[in-house]
DSSP file (Angstrom, degrees, kcal/mol; ACC not computed):
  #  RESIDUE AA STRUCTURE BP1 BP2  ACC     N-H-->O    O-->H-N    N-H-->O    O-->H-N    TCO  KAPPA ALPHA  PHI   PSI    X-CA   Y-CA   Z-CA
    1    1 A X              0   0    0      0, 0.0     0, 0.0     0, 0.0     0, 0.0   0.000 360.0 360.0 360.0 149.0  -13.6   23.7  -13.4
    2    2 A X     >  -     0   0    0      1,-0.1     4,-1.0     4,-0.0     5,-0.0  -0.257 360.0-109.1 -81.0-178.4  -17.0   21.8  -12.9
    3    3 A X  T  4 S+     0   0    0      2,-0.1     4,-0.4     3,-0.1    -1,-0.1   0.372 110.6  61.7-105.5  19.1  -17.7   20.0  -10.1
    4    4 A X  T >> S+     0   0    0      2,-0.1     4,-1.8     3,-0.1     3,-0.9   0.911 110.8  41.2 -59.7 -71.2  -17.4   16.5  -12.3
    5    5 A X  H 3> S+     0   0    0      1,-0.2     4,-2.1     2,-0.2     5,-0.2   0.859 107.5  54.1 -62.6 -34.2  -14.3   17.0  -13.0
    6    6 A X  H 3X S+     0   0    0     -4,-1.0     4,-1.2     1,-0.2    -1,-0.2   0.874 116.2  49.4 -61.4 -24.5  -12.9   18.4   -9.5
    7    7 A X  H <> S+     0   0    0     -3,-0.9     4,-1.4    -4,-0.4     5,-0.4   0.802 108.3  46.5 -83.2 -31.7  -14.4   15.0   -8.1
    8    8 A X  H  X S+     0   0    0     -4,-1.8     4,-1.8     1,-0.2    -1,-0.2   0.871 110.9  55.9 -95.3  -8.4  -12.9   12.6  -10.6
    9    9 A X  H  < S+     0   0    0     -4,-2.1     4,-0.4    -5,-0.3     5,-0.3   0.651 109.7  50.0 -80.1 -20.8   -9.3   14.6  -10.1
   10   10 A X  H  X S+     0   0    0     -4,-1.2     4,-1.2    -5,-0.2    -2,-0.2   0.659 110.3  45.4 -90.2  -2.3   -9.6   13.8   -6.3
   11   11 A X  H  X S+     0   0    0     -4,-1.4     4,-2.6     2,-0.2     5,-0.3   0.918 110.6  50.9 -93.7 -49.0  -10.3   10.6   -6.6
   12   12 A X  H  < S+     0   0    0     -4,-1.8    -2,-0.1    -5,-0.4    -3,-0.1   0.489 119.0  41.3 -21.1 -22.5   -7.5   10.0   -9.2
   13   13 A X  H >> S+     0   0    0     -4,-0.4     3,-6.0     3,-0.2     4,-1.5   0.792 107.9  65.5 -93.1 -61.9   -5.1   11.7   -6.7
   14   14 A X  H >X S+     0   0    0     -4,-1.2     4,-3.1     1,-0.3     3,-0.5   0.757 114.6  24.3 -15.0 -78.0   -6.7    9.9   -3.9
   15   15 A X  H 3X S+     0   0    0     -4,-2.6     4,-0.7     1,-0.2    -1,-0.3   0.552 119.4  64.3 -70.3   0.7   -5.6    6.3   -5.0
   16   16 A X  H <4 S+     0   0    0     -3,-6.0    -1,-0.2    -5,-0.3    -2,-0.2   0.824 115.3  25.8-101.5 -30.1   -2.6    7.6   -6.9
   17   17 A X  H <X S+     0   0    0     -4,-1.5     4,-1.1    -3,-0.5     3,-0.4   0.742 116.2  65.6-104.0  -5.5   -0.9    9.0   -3.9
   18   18 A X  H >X S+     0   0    0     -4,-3.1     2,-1.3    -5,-0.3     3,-1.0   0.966 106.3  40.8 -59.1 -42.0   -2.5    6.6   -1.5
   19   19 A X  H 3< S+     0   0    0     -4,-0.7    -1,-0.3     1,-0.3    39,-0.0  -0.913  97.0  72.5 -91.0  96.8   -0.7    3.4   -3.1
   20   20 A X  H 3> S+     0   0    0     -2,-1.3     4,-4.9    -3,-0.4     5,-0.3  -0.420 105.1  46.9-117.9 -49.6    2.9    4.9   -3.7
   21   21 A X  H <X S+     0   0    0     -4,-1.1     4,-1.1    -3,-1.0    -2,-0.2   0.839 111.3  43.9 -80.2 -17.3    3.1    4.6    0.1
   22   22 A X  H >X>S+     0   0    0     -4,-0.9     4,-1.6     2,-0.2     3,-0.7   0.978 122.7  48.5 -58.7 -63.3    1.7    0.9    0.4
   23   23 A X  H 3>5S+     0   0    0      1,-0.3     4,-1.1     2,-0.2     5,-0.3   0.857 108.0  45.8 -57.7 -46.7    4.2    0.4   -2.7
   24   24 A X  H 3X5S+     0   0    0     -4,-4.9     4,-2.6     1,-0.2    -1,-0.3   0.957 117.5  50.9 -61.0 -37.1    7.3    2.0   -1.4
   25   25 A X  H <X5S+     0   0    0     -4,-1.1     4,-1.4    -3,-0.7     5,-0.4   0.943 104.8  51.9 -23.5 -78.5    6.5   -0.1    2.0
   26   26 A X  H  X5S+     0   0    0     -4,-1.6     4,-1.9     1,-0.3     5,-0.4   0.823 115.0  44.4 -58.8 -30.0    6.1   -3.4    0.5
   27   27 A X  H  X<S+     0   0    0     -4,-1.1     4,-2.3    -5,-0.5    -1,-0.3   0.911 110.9  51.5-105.6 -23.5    9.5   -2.9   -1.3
   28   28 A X  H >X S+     0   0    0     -4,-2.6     4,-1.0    -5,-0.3     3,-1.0   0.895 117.6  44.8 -52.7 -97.2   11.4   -1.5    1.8
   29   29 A X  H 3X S+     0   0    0     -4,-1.4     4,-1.3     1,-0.3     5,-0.3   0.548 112.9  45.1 -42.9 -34.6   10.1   -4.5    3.5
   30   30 A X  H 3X S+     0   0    0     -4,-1.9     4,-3.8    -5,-0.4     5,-0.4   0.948 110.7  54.5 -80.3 -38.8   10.8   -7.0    1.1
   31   31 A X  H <X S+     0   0    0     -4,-2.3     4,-2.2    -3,-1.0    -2,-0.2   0.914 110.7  46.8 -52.2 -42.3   14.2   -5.7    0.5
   32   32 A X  H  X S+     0   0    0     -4,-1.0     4,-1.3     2,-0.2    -1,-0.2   0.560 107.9  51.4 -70.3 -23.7   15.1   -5.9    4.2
   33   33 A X  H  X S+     0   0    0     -4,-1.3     4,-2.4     2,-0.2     5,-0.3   0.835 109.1  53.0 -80.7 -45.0   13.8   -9.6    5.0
   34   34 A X  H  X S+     0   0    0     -4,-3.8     4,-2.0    -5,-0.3    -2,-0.2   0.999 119.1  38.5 -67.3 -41.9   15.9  -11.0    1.8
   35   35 A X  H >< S+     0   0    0     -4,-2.2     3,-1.2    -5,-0.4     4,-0.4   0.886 116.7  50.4 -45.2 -64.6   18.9   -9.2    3.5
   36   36 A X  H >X S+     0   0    0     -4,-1.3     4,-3.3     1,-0.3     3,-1.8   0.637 113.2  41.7 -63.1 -45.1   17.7  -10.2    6.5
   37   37 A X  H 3< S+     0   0    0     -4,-2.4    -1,-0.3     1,-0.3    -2,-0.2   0.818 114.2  54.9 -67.1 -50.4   17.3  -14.0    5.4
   38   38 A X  T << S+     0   0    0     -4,-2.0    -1,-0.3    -3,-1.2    -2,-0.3   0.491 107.7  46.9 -56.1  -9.9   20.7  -13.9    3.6
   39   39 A X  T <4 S+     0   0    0     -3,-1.8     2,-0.4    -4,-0.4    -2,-0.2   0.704 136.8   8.7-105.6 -41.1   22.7  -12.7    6.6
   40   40 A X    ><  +     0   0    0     -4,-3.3     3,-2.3    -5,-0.2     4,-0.4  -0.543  68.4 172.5-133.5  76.8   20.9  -15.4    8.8
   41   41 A X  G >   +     0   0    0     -2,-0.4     3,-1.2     1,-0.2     4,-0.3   0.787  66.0  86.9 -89.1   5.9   18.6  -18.3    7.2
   42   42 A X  G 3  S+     0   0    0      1,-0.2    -1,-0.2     2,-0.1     3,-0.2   0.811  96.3  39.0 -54.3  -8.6   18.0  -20.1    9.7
   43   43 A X  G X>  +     0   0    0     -3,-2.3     4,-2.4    -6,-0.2     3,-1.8   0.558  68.8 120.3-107.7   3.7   15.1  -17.8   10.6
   44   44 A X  H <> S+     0   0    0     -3,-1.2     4,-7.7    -4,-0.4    -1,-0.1   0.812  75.6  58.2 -30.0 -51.7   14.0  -17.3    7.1
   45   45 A X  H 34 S+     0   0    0     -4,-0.3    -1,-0.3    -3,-0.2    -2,-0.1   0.855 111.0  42.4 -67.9 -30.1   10.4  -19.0    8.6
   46   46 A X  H X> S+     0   0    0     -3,-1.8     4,-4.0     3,-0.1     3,-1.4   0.887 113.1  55.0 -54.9 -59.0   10.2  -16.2   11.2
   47   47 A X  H 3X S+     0   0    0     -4,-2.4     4,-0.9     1,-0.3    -2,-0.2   0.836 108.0  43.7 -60.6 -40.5   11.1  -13.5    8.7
   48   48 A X  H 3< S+     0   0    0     -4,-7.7    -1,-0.3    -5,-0.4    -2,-0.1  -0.030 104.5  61.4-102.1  60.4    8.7  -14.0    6.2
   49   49 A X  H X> S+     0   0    0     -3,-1.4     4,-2.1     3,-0.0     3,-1.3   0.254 113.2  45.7 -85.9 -59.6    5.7  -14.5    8.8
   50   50 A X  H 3X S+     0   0    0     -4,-4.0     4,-1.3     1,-0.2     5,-0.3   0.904 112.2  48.1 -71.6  -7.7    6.7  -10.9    9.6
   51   51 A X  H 3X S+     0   0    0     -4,-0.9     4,-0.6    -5,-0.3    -1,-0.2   0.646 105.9  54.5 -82.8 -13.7    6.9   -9.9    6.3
   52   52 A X  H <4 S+     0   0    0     -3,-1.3     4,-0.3     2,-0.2    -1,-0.2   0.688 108.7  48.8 -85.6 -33.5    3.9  -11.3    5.5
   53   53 A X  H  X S+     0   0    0     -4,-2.1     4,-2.3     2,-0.2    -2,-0.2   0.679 113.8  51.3 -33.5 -47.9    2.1   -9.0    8.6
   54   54 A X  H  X S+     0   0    0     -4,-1.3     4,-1.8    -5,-0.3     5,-0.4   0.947 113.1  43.7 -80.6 -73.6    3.9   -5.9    7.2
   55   55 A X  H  X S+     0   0    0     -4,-0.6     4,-0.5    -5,-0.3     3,-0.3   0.739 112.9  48.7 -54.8 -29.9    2.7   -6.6    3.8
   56   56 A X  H  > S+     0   0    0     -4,-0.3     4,-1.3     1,-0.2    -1,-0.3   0.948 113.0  52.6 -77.7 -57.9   -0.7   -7.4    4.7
   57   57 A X  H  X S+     0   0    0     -4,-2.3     4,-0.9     2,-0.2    -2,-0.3   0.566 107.8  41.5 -74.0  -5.0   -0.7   -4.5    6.7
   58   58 A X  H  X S+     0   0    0     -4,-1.8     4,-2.6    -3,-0.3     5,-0.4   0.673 109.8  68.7 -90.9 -60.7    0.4   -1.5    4.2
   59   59 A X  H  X S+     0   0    0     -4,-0.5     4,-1.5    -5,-0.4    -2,-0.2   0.924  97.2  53.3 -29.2 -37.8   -2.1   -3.5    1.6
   60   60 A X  H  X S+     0   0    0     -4,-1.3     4,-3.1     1,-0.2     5,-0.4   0.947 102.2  54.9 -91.8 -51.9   -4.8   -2.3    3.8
   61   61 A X  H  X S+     0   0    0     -4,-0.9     4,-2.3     2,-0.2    -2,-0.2   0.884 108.1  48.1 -39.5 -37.4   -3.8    1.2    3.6
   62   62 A X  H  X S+     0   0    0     -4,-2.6     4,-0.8     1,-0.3    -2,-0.2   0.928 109.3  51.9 -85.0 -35.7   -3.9    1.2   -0.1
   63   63 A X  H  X S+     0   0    0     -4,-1.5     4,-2.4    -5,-0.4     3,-0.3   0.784 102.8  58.6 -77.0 -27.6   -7.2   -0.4    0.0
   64   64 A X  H >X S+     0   0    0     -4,-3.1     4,-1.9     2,-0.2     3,-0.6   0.987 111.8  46.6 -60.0 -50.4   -8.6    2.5    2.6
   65   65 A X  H 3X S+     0   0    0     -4,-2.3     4,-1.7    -5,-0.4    -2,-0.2   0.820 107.2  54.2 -77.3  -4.7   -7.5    5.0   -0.4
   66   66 A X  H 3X S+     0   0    0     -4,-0.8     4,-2.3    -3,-0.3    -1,-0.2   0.835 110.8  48.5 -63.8 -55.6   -9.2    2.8   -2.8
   67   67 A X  H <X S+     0   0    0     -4,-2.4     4,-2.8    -3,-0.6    -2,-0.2   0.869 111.4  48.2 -52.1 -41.6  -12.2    3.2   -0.7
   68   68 A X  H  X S+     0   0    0     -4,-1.9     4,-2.6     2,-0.2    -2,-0.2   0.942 108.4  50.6 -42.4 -71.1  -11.8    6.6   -0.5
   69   69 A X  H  < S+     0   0    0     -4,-1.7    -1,-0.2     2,-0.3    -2,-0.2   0.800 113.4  48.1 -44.5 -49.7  -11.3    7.1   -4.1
   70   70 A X  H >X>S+     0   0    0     -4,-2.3     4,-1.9     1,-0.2     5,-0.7   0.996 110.7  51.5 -67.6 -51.3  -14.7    5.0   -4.7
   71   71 A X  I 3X>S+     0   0    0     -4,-2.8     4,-1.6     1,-0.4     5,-1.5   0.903 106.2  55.1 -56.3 -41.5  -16.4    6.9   -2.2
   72   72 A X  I 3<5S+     0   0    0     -4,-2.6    -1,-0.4     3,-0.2     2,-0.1  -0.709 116.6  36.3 -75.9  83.7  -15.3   10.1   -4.0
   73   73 A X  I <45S+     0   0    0     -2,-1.1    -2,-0.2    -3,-0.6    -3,-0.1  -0.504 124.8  36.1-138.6 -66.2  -16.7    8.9   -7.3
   74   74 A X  I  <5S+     0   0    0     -4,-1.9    -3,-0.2    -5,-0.1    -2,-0.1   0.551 122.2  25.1 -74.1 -19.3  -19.7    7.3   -6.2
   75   75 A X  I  <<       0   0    0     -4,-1.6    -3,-0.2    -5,-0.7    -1,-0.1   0.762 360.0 360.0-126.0 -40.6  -21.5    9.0   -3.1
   76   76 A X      <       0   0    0     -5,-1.5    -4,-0.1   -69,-0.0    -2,-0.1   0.846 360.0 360.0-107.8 360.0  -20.3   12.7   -3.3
């Protein structure tokens, strides 16, 4: 295998396995505030401010493997 191709298969893995754990996150989290919000809405406004924290924050993991990914394409 060249070394084209081994670069454009690590970056492809890179962002492919980074975002499945931002993904699974974001849907664990989302699933667990609408319970959360269904058992009890009077906090609904609380619950999605953290859910909106949570989500912000796995979103920034996927974009470090995004970075990654670019940086393996583009600089080595």
């Amino acid at each position: 295998m060249d070394p084209e191709t081994m670069k454009l298969l690590a970056a492809g893995l890179a962002i492919g396995l980074g975002a499945i754990g931002p993904g699974l996150g974001i849907g664990v989290l989302a699933f667990g505030a609408l319970q959360a919000i269904a058992r009890n809405p009077e906090t609904s406004g609380q619950i999605q401010t953290n859910m909106f924290i949570g989500i912000a924050f796995a979103e920034a993991i996927a974009i470090y493997a995004l970075v990654v990914a670019l940086i393996l394409l583009f600089v080595v």
